[in-house]
N, C-alpha and C positions, 0 to 999 in steps of 0.2 A: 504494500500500500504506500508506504513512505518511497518506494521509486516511481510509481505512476504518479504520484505529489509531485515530485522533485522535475519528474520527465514535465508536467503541464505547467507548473512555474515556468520553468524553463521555453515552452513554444508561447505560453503567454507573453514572457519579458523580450523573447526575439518578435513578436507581434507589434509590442508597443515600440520598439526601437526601430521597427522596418522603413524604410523609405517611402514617401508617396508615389503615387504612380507619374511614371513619365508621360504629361500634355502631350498627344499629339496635334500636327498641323490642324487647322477648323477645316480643310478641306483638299482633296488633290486631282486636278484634273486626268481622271485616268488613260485617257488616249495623249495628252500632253507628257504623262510618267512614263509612254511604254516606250522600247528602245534601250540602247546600250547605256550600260553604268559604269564607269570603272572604276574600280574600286581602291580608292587611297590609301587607306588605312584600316586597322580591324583591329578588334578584339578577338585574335582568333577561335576560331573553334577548331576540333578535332583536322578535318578534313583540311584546314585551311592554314598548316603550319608549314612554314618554308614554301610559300607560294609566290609566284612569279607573273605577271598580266594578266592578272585575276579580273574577269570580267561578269558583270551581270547583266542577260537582255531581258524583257518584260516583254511578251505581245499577249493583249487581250484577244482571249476566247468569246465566241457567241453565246457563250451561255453565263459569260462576266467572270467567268473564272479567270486567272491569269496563268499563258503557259510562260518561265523559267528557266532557263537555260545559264549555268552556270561555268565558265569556261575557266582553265587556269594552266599554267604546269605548273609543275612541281619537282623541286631544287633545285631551279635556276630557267635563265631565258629560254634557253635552249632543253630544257628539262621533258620530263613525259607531259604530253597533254592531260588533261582529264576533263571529261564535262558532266556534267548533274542537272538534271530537271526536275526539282520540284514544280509543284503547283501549289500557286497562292489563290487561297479565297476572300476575297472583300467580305469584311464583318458587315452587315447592314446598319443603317443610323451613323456611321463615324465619317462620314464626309470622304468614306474610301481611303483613310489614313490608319486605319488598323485593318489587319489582315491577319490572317492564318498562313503557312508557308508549310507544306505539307512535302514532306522527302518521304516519308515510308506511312503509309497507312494505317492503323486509322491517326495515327497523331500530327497533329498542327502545332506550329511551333510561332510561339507570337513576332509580330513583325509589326514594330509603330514607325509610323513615316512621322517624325519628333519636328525635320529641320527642312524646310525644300525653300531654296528660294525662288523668288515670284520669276524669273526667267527657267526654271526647270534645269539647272545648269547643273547644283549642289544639291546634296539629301543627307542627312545622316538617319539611320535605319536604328532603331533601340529595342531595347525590351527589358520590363517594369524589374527583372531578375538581376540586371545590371550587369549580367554575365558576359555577353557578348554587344557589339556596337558594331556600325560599319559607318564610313565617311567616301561618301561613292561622288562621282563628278561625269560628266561626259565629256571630258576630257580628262586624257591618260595623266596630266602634270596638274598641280596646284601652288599657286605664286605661296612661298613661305610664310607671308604676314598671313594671309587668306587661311591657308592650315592650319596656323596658330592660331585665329580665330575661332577655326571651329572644335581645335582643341579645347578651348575656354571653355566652348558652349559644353562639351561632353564634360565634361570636370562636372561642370554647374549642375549636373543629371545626379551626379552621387558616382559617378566611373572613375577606377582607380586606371588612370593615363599612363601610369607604368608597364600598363598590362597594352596598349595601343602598340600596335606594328605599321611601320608604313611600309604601303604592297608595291615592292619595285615596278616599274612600267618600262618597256622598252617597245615600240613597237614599230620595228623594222622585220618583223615577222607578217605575215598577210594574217586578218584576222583569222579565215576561214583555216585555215592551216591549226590553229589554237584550239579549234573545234574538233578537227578528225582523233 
């Protein structure tokens, strides 16, 4: 009894000490979001350590689903390609800024669009767990002050930035080659 105590003290006092949830954008035009991402920096995940022109495309399905295509290689430019299609689902109500990102069935793995700006240029991608973050651009480069801006903005979130990778870009490689 005194451990089941101790065990709900304990998810109670991590309850009140948890984070709020990260705002997402009030809205995100989703034929404006679809198209290539590439991806600056990360919080890695498993799949995504020592990654090399890591790229994300979005095209919207007829049935508003979003198909995914995640392309990258892996240890170094020249490295093995690898690519992954999840599929994202738009939550309904959230202005099309939260989504589900579905890799293996039946589970969804949250995805808040936090940061977009109004040119569709920038995005950083979050989730309430703080675990992972992504800092994507449509374009391969980002000017340094510009990075470190949106370093600031990830800090601001509750994200420990030590744990942030920036995702090498070189692309003198043809994209469709990063796909096979």
């Amino acid at each position: 009894m005194i451990k089941i105590s101790l065990v709900l003290v304990g998810l109670i006092m991590s309850a009140c000490s948890s984070l709020p949830p990260i705002k997402t954008v009030n809205h995100v035009d989703l034929e404006r979001f679809m198209g290539d991402w590439y991806v600056i920096a990360c919080i890695p995940t498993l799949i995504e350590k020592d990654i090399y022109n890591a790229i994300e495309s979005y095209q919207l399905n007829e049935d508003g689903t979003i198909q995914t295509t995640f392309r990258l290689r892996k240890g170094g430019f020249e490295g093995t390609p690898k690519k992954y299609q999840p599929k994202g689902f738009v939550v309904p109500n959230t202005g099309n800024a939260l989504w589900g990102m579905q890799f293996i069935w039946p589970i969804k793995a949250e995805y808040r669009i936090v940061e977009l700006d109004e040119h569709y240029q920038n995005t950083i991608i979050a989730r309430n767990a703080r675990d992972y973050v992504w800092l994507m651009s449509r374009q391969p480069t980002m000017p340094e002050n510009e990075y470190q801006e949106y370093v600031s903005k990830i800090k601001a979130m509750g994200y420990d930035i030590n744990k942030l990778v920036k995702i090498p870009q070189k692309w003198d490689v043809p994209l469709k080659k990063v796909a096979e």
